[in-house]
C-alpha positions in Angstrom: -64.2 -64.3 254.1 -62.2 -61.0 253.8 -63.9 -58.4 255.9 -65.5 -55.3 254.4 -66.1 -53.5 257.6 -63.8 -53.5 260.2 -65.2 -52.3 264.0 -63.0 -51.1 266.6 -64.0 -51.2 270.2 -61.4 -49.8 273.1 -63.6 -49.8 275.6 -66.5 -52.1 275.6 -69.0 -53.4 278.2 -71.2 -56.1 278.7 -74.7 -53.9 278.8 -77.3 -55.6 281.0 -80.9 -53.9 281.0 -83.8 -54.7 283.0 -87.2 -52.9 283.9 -88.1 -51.7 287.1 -92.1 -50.6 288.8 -90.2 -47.2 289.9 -87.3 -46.0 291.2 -86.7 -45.0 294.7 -84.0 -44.3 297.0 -83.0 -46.5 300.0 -85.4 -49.2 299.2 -85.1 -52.4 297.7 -86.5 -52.3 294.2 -87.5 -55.8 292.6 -86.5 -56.1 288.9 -87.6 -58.0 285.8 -84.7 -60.4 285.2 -81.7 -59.0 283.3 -80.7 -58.9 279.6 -77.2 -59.2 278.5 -75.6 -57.6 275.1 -72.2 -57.3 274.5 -71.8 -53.6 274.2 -69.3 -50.9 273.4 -69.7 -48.3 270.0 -67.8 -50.6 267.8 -69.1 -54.1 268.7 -73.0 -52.3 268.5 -72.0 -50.9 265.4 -70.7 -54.4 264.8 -73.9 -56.2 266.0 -75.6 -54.2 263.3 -73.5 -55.0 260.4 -73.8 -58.3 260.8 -77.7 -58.0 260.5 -77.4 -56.7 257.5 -75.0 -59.6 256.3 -71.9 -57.9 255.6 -68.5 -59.7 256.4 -66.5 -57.8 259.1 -64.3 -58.4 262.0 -64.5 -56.6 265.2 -61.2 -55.6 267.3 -62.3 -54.9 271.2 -60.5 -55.1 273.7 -61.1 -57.4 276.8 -59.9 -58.4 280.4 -60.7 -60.5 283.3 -63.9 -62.8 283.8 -66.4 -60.3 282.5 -63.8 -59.8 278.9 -64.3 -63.5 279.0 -68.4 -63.5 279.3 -68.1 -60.5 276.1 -65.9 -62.8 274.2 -68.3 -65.0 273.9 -71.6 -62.8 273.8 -69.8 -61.3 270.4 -69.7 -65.2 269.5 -72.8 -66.0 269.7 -74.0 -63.2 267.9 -71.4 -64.6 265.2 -69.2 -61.9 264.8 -65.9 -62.6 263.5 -63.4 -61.2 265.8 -59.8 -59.8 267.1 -59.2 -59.5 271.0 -56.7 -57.5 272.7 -56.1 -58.9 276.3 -55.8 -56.8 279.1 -55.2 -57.6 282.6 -58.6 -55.8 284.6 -61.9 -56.5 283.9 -64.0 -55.0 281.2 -66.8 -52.7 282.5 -70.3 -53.6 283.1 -73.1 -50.5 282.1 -76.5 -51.2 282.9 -79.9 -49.3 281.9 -83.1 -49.4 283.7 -86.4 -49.0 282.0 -88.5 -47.2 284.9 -92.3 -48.1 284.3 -94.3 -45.9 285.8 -92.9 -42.9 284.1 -91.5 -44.4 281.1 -88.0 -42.9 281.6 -84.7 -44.8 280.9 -82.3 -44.4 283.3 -77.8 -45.6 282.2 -75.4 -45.9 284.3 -72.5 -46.2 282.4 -68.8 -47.3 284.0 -65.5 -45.7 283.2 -63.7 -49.0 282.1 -59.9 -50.3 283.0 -57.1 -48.4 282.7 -55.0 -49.7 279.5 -51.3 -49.9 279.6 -49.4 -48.4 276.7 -48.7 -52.3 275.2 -52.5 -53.0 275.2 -53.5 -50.0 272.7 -50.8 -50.1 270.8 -51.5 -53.9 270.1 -54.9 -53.2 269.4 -53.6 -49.9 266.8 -51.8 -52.5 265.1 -54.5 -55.1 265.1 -56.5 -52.3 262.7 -53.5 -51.6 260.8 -52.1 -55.3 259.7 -55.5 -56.4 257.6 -54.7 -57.7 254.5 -56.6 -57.3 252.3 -57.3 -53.6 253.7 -61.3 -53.4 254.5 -63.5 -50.6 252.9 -64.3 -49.3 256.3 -62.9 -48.6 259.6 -65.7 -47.8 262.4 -63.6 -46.3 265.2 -66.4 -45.6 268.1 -66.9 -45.2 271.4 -65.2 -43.9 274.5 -61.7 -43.9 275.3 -60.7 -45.5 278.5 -58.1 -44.2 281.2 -54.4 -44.7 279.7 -55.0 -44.4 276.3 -53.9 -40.8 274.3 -56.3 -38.6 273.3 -54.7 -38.5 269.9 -55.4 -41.9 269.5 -58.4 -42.4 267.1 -56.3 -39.8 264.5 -53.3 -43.1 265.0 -56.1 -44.9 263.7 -57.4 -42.7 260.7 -53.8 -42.7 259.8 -53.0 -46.4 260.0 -56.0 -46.4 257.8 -55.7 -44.2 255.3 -52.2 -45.7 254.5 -53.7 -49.0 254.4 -56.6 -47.7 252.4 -59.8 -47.8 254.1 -62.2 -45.5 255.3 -62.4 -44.3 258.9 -65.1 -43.2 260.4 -64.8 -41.8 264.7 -67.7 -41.9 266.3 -67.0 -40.2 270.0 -67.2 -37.4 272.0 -65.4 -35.0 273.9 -61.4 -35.0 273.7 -61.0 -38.0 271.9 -63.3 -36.7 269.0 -61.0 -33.5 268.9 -58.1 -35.4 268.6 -59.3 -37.2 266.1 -59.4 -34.6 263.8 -56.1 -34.0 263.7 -56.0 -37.1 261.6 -58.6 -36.1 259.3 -60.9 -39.4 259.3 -63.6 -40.1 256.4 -66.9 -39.3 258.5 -67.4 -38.0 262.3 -70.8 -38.6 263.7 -71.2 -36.4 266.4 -74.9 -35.8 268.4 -75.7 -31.7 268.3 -74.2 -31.9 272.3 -70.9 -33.5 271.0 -70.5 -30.5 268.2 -71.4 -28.1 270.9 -68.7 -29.0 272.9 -65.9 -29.7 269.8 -66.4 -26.5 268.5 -67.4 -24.3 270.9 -70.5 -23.0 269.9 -74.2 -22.7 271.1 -75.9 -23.9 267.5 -79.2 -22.5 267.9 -80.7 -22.9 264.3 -79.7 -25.1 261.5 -78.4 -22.4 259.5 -75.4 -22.4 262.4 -75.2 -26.2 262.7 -74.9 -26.2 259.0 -72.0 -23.5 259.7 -70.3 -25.3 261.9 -70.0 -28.7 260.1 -69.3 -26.9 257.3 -66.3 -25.3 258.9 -65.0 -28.8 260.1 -64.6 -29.6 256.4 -63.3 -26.6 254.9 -60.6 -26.6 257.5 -60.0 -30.0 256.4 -60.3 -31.8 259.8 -62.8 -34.3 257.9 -64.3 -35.0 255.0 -67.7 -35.5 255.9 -70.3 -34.7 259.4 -73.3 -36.7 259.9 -74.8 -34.2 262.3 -77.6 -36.5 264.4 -80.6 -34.6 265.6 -83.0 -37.1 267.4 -86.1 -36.2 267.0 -85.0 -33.6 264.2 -83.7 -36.2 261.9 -80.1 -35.3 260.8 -77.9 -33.1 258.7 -75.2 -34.4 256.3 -72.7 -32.3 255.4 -70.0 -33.0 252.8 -67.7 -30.3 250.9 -70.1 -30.2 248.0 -73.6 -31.0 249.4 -75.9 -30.4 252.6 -78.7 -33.1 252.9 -81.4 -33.0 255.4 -83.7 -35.8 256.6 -86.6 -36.4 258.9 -86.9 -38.8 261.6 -89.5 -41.3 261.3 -92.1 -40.7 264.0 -92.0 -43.4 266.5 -92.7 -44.7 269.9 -90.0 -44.6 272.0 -88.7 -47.7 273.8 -85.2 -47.6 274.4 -83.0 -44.9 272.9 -79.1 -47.3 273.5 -77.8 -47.8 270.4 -79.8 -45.3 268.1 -76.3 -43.8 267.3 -74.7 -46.8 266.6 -77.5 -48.2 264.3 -77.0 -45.0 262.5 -73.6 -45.9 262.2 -73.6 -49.2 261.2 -76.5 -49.0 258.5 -74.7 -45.7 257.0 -71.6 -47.6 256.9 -73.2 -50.7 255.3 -75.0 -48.9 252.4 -71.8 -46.8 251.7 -69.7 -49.9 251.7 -72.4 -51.6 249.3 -71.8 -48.9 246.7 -75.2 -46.6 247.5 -75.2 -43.2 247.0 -74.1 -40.9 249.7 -78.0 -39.6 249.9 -79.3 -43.1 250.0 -76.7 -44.2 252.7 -77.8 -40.8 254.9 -81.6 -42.4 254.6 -80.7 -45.6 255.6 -79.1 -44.5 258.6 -81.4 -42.4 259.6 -83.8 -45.1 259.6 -82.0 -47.2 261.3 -81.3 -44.9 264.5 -84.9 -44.6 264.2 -85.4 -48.4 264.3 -83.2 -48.5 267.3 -85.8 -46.7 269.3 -88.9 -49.7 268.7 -86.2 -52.3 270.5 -86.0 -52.2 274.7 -82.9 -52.5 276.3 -80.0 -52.4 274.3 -81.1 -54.6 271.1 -80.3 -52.3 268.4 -81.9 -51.5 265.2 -83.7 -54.6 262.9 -82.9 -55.0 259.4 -86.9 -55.7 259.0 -87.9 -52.0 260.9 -85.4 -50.2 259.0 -86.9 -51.5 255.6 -90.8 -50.5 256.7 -89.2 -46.8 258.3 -87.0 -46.1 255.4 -90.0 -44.9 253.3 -91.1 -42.3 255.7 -87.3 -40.9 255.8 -87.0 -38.1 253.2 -83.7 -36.6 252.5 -83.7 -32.9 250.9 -80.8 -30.9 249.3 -79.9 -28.1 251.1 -77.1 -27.0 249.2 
């Protein structure tokens, strides 16, 4: 089956998440036993499409006897895919749910260093489908070796193959990725803080900001997330703003991606660009009911998406 979505992933993990009484220094603290997802923005992002039954393939990247265990964690979670070999191991991240307080506490590893062969086979991995997919989901970090300019090689390889791209990351590598002009940037309000250099006190100067991105012509479209605030969607004609469904918090790994991946779904299904925004704004929401790292259900999102109201700002 031709992919409609396809998910790239240049620095995944294996995520393993556990609970804990409380957390203390120097002492030994006993754990419930570990969960293991394969992780990564693009193979979470991944992980969600398929819940929603779309056909994609996901491109990661993978090394030594831990690549091997993700390999087959995005297997068994059926997801078609493409892996890039690389000769150290893929990283481990692991959360811990702290019970006593409630907090979540990651601890998230910098990955291998990739030699110039290995992202460059996985840049031309994204550019040789045929048929092209709809979508490109480029997301997550970067890790050591690989240009900052890279994500904007991949909104180019897709543009002249004719998909979509959409970067979701932070920090120099969303910068760079600009300079390609991609199809959708999702960036948290910490991440457009630091890309454009301002504090973003009020929505009036979020809005401002976003809105600058586009008129510059460094992307098309920003899907502002606000966590408990909901989200902003700005385009070059429009300015939507939703609520986030009120919630218990569980877990908050993945709400991003979720976001991500249901946005992505509904747009690739043909839904309009206000009832795409929704959807994902559900879905981060959904993200938050599920410990751990298990991501958003297609189930949650449906029973959340009612509460989700998007208004026209401009």
């Amino acid at each position: 089956m031709t992919a409609k979505i396809v998910t790239l992933t240049m620095n995944p993990s294996i995520d393993v998440s556990t609970s804990v009484g409380e957390v203390k220094p120097i002492h030994k603290m006993r754990c419930a036993a570990g969960h293991r997802d394969p992780g990564g923005g693009g193979i979470n992002v991944a992980r969600v499409v398929k819940r929603f039954g779309l056909p994609l393939t996901a491109v990661y990247v993978v090394g030594g006897i831990s690549g091997k265990l993700l390999q087959r964690l995005v297997t068994d979670a059926g997801i078609d895919s493409r892996v890039i070999e690389t000769p150290d191991e893929t990283r481990e991240d692991f959360t811990v749910y702290e019970e006593k307080s409630g907090n979540q506490f990651r601890f998230v590893m910098p990955g291998p260093d990739l030699p110039e062969a290995v992202w460059k086979a996985a840049l031309d991995a994204v550019a040789e489908f045929a048929p092209a997919p709809g979508f490109i989901v480029a997301s997550g970090s970067l890790p050591h070796g690989v240009p900052v300019d890279f994500y904007a090689r991949v909104v180019e390889a897709g543009r002249k193959a004719g998909a979509k791209v959409v970067v979701d990351t932070s920090g120099a590598a969303l910068a760079g990725a600009l300079a390609g002009r991609p199809f959708m940037i999702k960036p948290s309000l910490r991440e457009l803080r630091e890309l454009t250099g301002a504090t973003l006190t009020d929505e009036a100067s979020m809005i401002g900001a976003a809105r600058g991105l586009v008129a510059e012509g460094k992307v098309e479209m920003v899907a502002l997330t606000l966590g408990e605030d909901g989200a902003l969607l700005v385009t070059g004609e429009n300015v939507w703003r939703a609520n986030a469904p009120k919630v218990k918090v569980l877990s908050a790994v993945g709400a991003g991606d979720s976001f991500v991946g249901a946005m992505v779904c509904a747009l690739s299904e043909g839904m309009p660009m206000e009832e795409a925004f929704r959807r994902g704004v559900a879905a981060g929401s959904a993200a938050l009911l599920a410990a751990g790292t298990e991501l958003c259900q297609p189930k949650d999102v449906e029973r959340l998406l009612p509460q989700v109201k998007a208004s026209k700002l401009a």
